[in-house]
N, C-alpha and C positions, 0 to 999 in steps of 0.2 A: 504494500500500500504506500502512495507517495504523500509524503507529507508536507504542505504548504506553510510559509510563513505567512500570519495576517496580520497585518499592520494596521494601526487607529494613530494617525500621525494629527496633529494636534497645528496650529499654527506655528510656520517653521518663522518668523519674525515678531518677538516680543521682546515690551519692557524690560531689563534687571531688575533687582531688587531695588524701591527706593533708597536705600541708602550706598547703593552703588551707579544711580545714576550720571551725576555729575562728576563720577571718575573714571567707571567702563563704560558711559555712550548708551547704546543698547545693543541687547542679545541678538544672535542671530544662531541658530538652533535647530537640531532636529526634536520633535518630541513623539515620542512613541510610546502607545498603553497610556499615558502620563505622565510618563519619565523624561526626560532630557537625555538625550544619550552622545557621547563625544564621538564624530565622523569619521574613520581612517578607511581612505580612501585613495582612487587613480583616475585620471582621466579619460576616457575611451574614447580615440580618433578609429575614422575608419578601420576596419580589420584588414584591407588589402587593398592598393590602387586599381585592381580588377574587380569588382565586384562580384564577377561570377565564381570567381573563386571563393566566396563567402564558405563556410557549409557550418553543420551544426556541432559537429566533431568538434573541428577548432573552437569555435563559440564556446560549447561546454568545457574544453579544456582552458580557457583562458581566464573564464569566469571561476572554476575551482581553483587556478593558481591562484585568485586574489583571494580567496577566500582562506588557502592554505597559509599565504603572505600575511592573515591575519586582520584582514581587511571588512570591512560592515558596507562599504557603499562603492558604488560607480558613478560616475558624470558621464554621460551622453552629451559630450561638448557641439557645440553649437555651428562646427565647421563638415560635422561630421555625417552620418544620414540616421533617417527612425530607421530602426533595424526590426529585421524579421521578428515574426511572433516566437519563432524559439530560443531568444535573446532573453523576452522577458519573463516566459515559460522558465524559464534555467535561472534566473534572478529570484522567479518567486521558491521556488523546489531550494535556492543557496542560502537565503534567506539575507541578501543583497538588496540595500537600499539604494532605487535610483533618484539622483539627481539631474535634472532632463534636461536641454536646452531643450526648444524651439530650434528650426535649425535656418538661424540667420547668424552672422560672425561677420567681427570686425571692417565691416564699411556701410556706408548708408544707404539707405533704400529710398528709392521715389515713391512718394505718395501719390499713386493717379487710379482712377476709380477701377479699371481692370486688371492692372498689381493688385488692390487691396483686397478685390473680389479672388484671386486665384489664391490668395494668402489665406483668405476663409475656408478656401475648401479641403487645401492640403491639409493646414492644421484641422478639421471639422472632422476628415478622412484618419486621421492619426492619432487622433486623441478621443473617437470615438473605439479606435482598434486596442489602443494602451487603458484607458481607462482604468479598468475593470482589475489589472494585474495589484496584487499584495503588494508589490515591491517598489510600484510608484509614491515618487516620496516628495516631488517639488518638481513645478515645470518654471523654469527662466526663459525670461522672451529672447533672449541674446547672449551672447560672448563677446562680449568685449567693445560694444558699439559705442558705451561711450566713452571708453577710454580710447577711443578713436579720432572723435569727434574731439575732443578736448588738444589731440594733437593737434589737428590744423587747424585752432583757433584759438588757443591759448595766444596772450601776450605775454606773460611774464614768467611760466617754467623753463628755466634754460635750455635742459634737454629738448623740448618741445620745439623751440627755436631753432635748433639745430636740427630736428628733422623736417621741418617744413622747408629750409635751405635748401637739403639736402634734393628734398624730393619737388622743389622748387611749388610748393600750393601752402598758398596761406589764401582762406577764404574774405572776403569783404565783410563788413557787415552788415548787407543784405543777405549774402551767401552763409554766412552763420547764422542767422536768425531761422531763412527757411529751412534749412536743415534739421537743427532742432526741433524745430516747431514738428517734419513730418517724423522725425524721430518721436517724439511726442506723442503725435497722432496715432502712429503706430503700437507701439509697444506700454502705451498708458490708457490708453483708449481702447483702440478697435480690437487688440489680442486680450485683452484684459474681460472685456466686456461678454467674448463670444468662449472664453475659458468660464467666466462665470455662470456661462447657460448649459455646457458640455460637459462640465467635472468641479462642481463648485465647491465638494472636500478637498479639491486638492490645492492647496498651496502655490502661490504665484508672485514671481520676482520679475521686475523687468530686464534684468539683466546679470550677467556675471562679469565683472564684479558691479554689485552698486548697492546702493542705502536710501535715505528718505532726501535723499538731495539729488537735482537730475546735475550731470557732469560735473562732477565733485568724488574727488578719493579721501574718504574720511576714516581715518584707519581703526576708531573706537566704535562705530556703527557700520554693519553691513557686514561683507564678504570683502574679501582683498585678494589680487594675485600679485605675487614678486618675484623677482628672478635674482640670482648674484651672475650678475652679465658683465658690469665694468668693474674696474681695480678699485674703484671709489665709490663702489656703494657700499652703504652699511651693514653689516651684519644682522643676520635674519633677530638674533638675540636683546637685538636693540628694540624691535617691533612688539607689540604686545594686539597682534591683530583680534576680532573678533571670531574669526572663521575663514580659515584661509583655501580659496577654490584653485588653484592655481601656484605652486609653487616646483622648482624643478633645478637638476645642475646636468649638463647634457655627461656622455661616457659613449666610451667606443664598445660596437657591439663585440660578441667574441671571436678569437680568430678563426671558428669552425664556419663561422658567418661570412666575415671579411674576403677566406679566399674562396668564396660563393661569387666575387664580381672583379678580384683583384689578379695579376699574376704576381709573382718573387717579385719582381722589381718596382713593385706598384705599394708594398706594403711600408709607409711609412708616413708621418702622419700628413705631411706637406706634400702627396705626389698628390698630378692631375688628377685622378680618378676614386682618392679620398677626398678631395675637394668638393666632385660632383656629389658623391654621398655623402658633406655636409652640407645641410640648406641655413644655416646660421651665419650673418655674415662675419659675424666674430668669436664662431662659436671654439675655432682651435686655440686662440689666441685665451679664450676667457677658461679652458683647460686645463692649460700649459700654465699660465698665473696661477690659478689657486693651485693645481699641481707643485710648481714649485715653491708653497708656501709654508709646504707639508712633505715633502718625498724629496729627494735627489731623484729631477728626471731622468727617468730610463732610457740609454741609448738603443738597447732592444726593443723590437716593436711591442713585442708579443707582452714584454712587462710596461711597456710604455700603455697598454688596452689594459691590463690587468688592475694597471693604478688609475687610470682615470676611473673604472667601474668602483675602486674601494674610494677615491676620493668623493666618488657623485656619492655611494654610498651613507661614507661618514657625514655629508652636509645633510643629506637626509633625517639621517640617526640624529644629528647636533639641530635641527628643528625641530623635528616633530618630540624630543625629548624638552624643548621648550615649550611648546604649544599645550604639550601635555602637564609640564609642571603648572601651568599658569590654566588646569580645566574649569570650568565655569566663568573664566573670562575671556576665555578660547572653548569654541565647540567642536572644532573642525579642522580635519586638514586633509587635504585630496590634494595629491602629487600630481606634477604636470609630468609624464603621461605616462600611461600604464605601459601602451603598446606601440611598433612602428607598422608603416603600409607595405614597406621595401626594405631591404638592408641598409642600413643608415646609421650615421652618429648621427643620437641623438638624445635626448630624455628618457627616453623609455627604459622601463624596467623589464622588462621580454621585448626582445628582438623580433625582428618579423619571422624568422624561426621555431619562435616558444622560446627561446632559451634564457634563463634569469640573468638579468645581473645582479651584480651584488648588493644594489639598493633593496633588493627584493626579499633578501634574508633580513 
């Protein structure tokens, strides 16, 4: 007989205690039965660039490694697609709480009346299919949209500055206003309104990351993501997030992997064709620094893979053992990503292979 987890999940954004208002913000939470429960989780991008290679084998195997990993949750990121009914089938039987995008991510959408109609019927089609499973636990209208939107319109973030140069758009302020606004329209309104007629137990954010402010990072309310990408960002230890959906250190996959796309003379970290399998544009360089900050770089390749996997590891380990000591001001931590599509450096903790790295122990 198979036994089903059932879930009675509770509003996932509530007050703190009064007397932790005015110094942790507010909660951001899952609550299950009536409990509060702390998130340790991954992110799930596509399972494969090919789609048809999807099947249920893999699915079921990748969802017991989290679960074996010690894991309570999945995110169905927002870049990614709604996946087959035996996704969720196998989420409810693990007893895996999902975290759902919506699947819109990181750039804006136009608001025009048959966009907004085809955006009714997809989600109408998907969330009538999802509904119903144990395991759904929060649907977010987006990934990352408006920390998007805040890039090409900010005046005064530096960084932000710098990438608007770079990618030479910086909006007017006509061109910030409408955008916002059909951001707005979109994901405060029309998805909000038509989630409340389709699955009104279920819990709804407009975004990941976001809070009760639209285009604003407020690190004591809401959900956060962060990365350690430059030399001069802070330390994860210095943040006291509420709920962190997004956080991650990229590692080479292993070398039973690597020589899947490389020959002998391809194998080191600077050739052309490690290049093409990294899509980060700074992703070797921000390696090779926290590498050397902790290890004597390895002139071997094969230890050179070995220690980027125990260094993503240990920054793992050295978060989520923060996030955990600080529980009840922290609910949450879902690593950026669980899995890859291709053989790839990257985040991931299984390879497009299966195979763990060491963030995964």
């Amino acid at each position: 007989m198979t036994t089903y987890w059932r879930y009675i999940l509770d509003a996932v954004v509530s007050d703190v205690e009064p007397g932790y208002v005015e110094d942790w913000g507010k909660s951001y939470e899952f609550v299950i039965n009536g409990k509060a429960i702390f998130i340790r989780g991954s992110n799930l991008i596509i399972e494969d660039s090919v789609v048809t290679r999807y099947s249920p084998r893999r699915t079921e195997k990748m969802l017991k490694d989290c679960v074996e990993a010690n894991f309570n949750c999945v995110r169905v990121w927002g870049g990614s697609l709604y996946h087959y009914d035996y996704f969720y089938e196998t989420c409810d039987k693990l007893g895996l709480v999902v975290y759902h995008d919506l699947m819109f991510a990181c750039h804006a959408y136009p608001i025009y009346e048959g966009f907004v109609e085809s955006v009714k019927e997809e989600i109408r089609d998907n969330v009538k299919r999802i509904r119903h499973h144990a395991c759904l636990g929060l649907w977010s209208g987006n990934n990352e949209i408006e920390i998007i939107i805040e890039m090409f319109t900010s005046k005064t973030e530096p960084m932000f500055q710098i990438i608007q140069e770079y990618f030479n758009c910086k909006l007017d302020a006509a061109g910030e206003d409408l955008v916002k606004e059909e951001y707005k329209k979109l994901f405060a309104e029309v998805i909000p309104e038509l989630l409340k007629e389709l699955d009104p137990q279920t819990s709804y954010v407009r975004n990941s990351p976001s809070n009760d402010e639209f285009f604003e990072r407020i690190e004591n309310r809401g959900d956060s993501h962060y990365y350690l990408v430059f030399d001069n960002m802070t330390s994860y230890i210095e943040h006291y997030y509420r709920f962190v959906s997004e956080m991650g250190f990229q590692s080479y996959p292993s070398m039973k992997t690597i020589e899947t796309f490389t020959l002998p003379e391809d194998r080191r970290p600077d050739s052309p064709i490690m290049y093409k399998h990294q899509k980060s544009g700074n992703g070797n360089q921000a390696i090779e620094t926290y590498m050397g900050r902790d290890f004597n770089i390895p002139k071997d390749f094969g230890l050179y893979i070995y220690a980027s996997q125990i260094l993503a590891g240990e920054i793992l380990k050295y978060t989520a053992e923060h996030m955990r000591r600080n529980r009840g001001r922290c609910m949450g931590m879902i690593s950026w990503q669980l899995n890859d599509c291709w053989p790839v450096v990257s985040w991931a903790g299984i390879d497009y292979f299966g195979r763990w790295k060491a963030q995964m122990y």
